[in-house]
C-alpha positions in Angstrom: -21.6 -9.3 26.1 -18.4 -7.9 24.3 -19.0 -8.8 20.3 -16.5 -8.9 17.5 -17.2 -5.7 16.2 -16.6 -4.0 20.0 -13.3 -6.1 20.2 -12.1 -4.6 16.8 -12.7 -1.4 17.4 -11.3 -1.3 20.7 -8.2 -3.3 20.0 -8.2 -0.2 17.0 -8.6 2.3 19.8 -5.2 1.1 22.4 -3.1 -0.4 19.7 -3.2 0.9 16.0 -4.4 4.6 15.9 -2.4 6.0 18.9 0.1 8.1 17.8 -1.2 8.1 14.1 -4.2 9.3 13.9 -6.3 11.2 17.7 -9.4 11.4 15.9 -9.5 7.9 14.7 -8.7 6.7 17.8 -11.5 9.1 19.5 -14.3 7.5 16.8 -12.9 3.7 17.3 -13.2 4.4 21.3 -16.5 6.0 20.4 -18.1 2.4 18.5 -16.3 0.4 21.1 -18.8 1.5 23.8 -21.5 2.3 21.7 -24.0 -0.3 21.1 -26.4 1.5 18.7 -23.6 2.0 16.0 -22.0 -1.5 16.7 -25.4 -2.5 15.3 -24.9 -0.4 12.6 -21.2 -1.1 11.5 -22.4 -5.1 12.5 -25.2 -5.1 9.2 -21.7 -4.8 7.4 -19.7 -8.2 6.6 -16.6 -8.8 8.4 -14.3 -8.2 5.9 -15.8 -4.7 5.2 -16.0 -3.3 8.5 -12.2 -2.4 9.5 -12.1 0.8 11.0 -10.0 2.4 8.8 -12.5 1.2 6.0 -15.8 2.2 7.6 -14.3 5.8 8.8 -13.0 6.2 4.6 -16.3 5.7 3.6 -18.3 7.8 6.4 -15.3 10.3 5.0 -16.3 10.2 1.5 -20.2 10.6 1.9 -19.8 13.4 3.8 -18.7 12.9 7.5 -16.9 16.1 8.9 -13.4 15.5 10.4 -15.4 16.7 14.1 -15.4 14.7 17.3 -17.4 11.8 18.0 -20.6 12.8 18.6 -21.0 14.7 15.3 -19.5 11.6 13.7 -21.9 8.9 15.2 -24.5 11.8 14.1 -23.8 11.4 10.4 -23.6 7.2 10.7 -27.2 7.0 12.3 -28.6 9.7 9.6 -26.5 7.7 6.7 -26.7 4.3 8.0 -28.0 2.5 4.9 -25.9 4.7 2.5 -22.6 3.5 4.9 -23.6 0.1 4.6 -24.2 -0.1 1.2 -21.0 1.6 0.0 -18.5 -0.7 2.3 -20.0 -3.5 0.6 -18.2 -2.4 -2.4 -15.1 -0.5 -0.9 -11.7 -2.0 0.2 -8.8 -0.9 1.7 -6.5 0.7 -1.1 -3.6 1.9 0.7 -1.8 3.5 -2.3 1.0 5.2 -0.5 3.9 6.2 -2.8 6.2 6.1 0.0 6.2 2.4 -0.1 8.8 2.9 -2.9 11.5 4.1 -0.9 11.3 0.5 0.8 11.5 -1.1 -2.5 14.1 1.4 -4.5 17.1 -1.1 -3.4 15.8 -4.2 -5.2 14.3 -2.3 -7.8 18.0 -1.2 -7.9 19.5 -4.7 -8.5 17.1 -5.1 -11.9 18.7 -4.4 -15.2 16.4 -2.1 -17.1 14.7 -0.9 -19.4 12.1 -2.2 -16.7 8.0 -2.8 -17.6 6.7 -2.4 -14.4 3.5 -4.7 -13.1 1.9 -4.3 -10.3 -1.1 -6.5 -8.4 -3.3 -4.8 -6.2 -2.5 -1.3 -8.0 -5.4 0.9 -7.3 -4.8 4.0 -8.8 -1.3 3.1 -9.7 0.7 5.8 -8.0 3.6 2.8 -7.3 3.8 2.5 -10.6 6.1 5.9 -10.8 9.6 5.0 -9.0 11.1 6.8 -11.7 9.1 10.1 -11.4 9.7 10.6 -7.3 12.1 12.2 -6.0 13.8 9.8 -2.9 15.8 11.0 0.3 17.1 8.6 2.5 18.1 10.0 5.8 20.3 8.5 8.6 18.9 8.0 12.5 20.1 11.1 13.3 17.6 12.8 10.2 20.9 13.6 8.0 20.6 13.2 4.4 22.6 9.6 3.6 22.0 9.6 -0.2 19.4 12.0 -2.7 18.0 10.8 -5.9 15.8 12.8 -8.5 14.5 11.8 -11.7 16.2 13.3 -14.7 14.1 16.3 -15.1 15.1 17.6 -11.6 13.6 17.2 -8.6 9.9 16.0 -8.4 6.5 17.3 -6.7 6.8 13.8 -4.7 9.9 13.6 -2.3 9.9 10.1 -0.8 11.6 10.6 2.6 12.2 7.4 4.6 14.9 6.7 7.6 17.8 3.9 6.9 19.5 1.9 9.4 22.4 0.3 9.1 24.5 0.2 5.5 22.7 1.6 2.8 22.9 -0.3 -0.5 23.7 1.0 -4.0 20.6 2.8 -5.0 19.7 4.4 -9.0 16.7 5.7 -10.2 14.7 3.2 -12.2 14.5 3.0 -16.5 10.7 2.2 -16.5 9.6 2.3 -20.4 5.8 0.6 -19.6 3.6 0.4 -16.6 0.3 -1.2 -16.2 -1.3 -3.0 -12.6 -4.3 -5.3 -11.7 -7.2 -4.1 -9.1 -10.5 -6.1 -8.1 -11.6 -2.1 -8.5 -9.1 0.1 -10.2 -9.2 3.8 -9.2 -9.8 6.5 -12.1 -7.1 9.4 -11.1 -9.6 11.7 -13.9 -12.9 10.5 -11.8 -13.1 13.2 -8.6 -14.9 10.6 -6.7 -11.7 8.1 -6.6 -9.6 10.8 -5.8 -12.0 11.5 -3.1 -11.7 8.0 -1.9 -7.6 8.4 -2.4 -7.9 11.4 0.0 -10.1 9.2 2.5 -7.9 6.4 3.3 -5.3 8.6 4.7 -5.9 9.0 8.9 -6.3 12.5 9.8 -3.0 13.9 11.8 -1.0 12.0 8.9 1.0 15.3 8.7 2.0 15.3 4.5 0.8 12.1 3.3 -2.6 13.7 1.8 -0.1 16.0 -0.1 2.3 13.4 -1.1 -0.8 11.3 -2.9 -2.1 14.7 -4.3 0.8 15.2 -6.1 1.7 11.5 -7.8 -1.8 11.8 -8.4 -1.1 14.6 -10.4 1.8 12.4 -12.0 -0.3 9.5 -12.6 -2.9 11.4 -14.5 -0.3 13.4 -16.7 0.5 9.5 -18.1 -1.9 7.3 -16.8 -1.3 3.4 -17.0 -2.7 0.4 -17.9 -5.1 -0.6 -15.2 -7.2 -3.9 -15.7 -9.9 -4.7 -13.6 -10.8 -8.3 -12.2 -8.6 -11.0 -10.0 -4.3 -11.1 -10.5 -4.3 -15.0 -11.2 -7.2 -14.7 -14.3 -5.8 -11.4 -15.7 -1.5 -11.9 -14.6 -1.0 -13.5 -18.1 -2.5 -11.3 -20.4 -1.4 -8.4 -19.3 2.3 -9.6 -18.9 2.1 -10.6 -22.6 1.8 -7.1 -23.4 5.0 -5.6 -21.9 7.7 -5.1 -24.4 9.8 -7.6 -25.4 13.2 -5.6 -24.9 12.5 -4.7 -21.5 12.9 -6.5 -17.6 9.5 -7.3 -16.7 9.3 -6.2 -12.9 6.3 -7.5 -10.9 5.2 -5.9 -7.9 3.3 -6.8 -5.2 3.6 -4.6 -2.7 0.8 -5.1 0.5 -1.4 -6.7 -1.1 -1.0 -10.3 -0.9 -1.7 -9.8 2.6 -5.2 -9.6 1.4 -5.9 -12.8 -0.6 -7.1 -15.8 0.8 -4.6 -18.3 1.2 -4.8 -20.6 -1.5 -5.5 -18.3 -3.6 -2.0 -16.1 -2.2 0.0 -19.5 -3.0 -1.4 -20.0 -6.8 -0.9 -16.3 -7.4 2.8 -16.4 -6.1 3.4 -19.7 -8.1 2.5 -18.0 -11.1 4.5 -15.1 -10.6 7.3 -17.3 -10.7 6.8 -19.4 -12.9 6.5 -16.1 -15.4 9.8 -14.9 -17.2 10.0 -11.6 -14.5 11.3 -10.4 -11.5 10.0 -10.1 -8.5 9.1 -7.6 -5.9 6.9 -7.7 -2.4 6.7 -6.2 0.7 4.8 -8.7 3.0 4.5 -9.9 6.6 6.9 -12.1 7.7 4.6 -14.8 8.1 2.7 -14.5 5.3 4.8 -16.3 3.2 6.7 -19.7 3.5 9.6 -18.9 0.2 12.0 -16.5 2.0 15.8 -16.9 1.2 16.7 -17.0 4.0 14.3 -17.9 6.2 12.9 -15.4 8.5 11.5 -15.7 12.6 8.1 -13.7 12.1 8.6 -13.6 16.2 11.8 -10.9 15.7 11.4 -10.0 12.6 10.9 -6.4 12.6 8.8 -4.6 10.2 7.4 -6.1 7.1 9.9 -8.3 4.5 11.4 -6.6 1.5 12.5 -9.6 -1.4 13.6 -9.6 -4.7 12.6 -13.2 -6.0 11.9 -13.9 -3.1 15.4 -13.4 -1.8 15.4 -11.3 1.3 16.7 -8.0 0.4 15.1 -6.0 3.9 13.2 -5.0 6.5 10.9 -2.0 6.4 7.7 -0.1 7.4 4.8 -1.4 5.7 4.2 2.0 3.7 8.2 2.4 3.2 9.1 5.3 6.4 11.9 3.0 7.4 13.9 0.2 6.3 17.3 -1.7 7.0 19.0 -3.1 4.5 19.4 -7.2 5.6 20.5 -8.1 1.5 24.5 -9.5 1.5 24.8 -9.4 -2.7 23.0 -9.0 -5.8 19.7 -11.6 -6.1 20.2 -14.1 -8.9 17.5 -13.6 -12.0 14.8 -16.2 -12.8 
């Protein structure tokens, strides 16, 4: 009898790690026919047991980057240890390049800007103004270049535009903090670790890319709070300065909150004195100005306010300008 855990990993297999990651795709095919570890990854509750979780994890306690059969070697010898640790692991996908995505609306804000951001991590996307960003045309051609003041940075965003590119300027952030359920500790080796993890194998740069802004984020580290957005959102916006824009960012993670609990956070968002920033599903939300078909939509949706502003990759590789003028304040 097929069970949930063999349908996960095999939908995993044909239609999310080919052409991302081989050796993902080898240890998904691997559990997908493989009814000893489908017991094992099974002892671990649904909403801890994606693949790209479980192989982070089996990553971080010591799973060599090796073919299946080593790998299902280490999960039978570490079985409780795996278990145990994805109780308390989630997905953090902390990828810097998500900025690129969001650089246009972050564009339309007036700074100085005090940056907020839910779902932060270790708070590399807290940085827009430290990366260096290089937006290239189909035909890989550089369309427009921007580096922070200092010259160009350690972190070159790189991500393909179609279609018009909008006026883009490198941010004036004066504060930064963000809200985790379990903030990462750039200083603490064993985040980083974890940071390192969540990145496939055969992503060819993205390791290096979080390397270096987490080299950035340590130099200044931000404000990270631990605990849920809609207890801690207040609190911590109270402490952003009061002669700055106060820019909140929510960028892949809403995706992740139950749905009730998605719609209070977003009311409260808006109902704050602050701007406005996600990258989302289509779908996921109902507040998009103007209304998008999640059937054609490609990509994820880029808004400012909730204003759509463009469509993109979900970690920021591609996006297409779909904004026609500036997005009116709150």
């Amino acid at each position: 009898m097929t069970d949930a855990v063999q349908l996960r990993y095999s939908r995993f297999a044909t239609e999310e790690a080919p052409g991302r990651s081989a050796l993902y795709e080898e240890w998904a095919q691997g559990v997908a026919v493989d009814a000893e570890i489908r017991a094992v990854l099974a002892r671990i509750p649904e909403n801890r047991r994606q693949p790209p979780l479980v192989f982070a994890v089996t990553r971080l306690l010591g799973a060599p980057l090796e073919g299946y059969p080593v790998w299902r070697e280490f999960v039978l010898l570490h079985a409780d240890d795996i278990v145990a640790e994805c109780l308390v692991r989630s997905l953090q996908t902390n990828e810097p390049l998500r900025l690129a995505a969001l650089l246009p609306a972050l564009s339309e804000v007036d700074g100085p800007i005090a940056l907020l951001e839910l779902g932060a991590a270790a708070g590399l996307c807290l940085y827009p103004d430290r990366y260096s960003y290089r937006f290239v045309g189909e035909d890989g051609q550089v369309r427009a270049a921007l580096d922070p003041s200092s010259g160009e940075s350690s972190v070159i965003l790189t991500s393909q535009v179609t279609g018009p590119l909008p006026p883009v300027r490198m941010p004036d952030v004066v504060w930064r903090a963000g809200i985790d359920l379990a903030p990462l500790d750039v200083a603490v080796e064993r985040d980083r670790r974890w940071l390192r993890g969540l990145v496939w194998p055969g992503e060819a740069g993205r390791e290096e890319r979080i390397e270096a802004a987490v080299t950035i984020a340590a130099a200044e580290p931000p404000q990270l709070v631990a605990g849920d957005a809609l207890d801690q959102l207040d609190a911590l916006a109270a402490r952003a300065p009061r002669d700055a824009t106060l820019v909140i960012t929510s960028p892949g993670v809403l995706v992740h909150i139950p749905r009730a609990h998605r719609t209070a956070v977003v009311e409260r968002v808006r109902e704050l004195p602050a701007r406005w920033i996600t990258i989302d599903p289509p779908g996921l939300l109902d507040i998009w100005t103007p209304a998008v078909d999640p059937e054609t939509w490609p990509g994820f949706v880029v808004a400012l306010d909730g204003q759509v502003r463009a469509a993109a990759d979900p970690l920021g590789r591609w996006w297409e300008w779909r904004g026609t003028s500036a997005a009116e304040g709150p």
